[in-house]
C-alpha positions, -999 to 999 in steps of 0.1 A, spaced: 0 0 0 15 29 -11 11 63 13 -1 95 -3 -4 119 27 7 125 63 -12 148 84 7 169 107 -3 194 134 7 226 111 -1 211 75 -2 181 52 23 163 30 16 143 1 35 131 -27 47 157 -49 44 185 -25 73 210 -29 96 219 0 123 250 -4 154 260 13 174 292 17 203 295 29 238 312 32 258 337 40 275 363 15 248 348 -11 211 332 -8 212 298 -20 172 288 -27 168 250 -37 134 229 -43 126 195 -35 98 170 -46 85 143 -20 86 111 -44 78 84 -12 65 91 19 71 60 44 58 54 76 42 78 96 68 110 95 94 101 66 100 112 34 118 106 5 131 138 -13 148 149 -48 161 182 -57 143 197 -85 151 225 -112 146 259 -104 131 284 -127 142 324 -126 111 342 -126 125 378 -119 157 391 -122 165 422 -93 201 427 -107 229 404 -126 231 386 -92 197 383 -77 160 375 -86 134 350 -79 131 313 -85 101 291 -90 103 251 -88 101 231 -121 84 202 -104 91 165 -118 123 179 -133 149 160 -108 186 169 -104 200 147 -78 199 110 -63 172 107 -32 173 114 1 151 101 33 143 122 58 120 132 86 94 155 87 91 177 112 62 197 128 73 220 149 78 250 131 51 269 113 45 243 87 61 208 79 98 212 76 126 188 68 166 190 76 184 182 44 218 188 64 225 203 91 226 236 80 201 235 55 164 233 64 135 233 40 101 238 45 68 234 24 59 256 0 32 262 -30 46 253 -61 33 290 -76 51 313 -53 84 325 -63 115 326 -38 144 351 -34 179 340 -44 214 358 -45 246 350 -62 280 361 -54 305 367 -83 
């Protein structure tokens, strides 16, 4: 039996919702991933997707949608979390990624 939702205290995941990070320090680094499995009763499995650039602000920043279903890396398992304003997931430790609509655009910066 395959599992297409788990129901959390501050939101739902399914399979194919969208989670999005930002992180860094001289620069914003905004990446998207695609829940492709979810197993048991608080794990996914995740796969970085393509980003879009839907705005540009300068040479070096702008805004990025997800291209969903357009994968760029192996998968990863990890657990969803519920304690933060919405379901949330630690891709490493300094990297955390929350859910997100698919249609709303993100902030990213580049340096160099």
């Amino acid at each position: 039996m395959t599992i297409q939702s788990l129901q959390f205290r501050n939101g739902a995941v399914s399979l194919g919702s969208i989670f999005v990070s930002s992180w860094g320090y001289e620069q914003t680094n905004t990446y998207f991933y695609q829940v492709t499995a979810l197993r048991g009763k608080k794990t996914a499995v995740l796969r970085r997707i393509a980003a879009q650039q839907v705005k540009a602000d300068s040479s070096m920043s702008g805004e990025l949608k997800p291209v969903p279903d357009d994968f760029k890396g192996e998968p990863i398992t990890r657990r969803i979390r519920d304690e933060y304003e919405s379901p949330s997931v630690f891709i490493e430790s300094f990297e955390r990624a929350i859910i997100t609509d698919p249609s709303e655009s993100h902030f990213y910066s580049s340096w160099g």
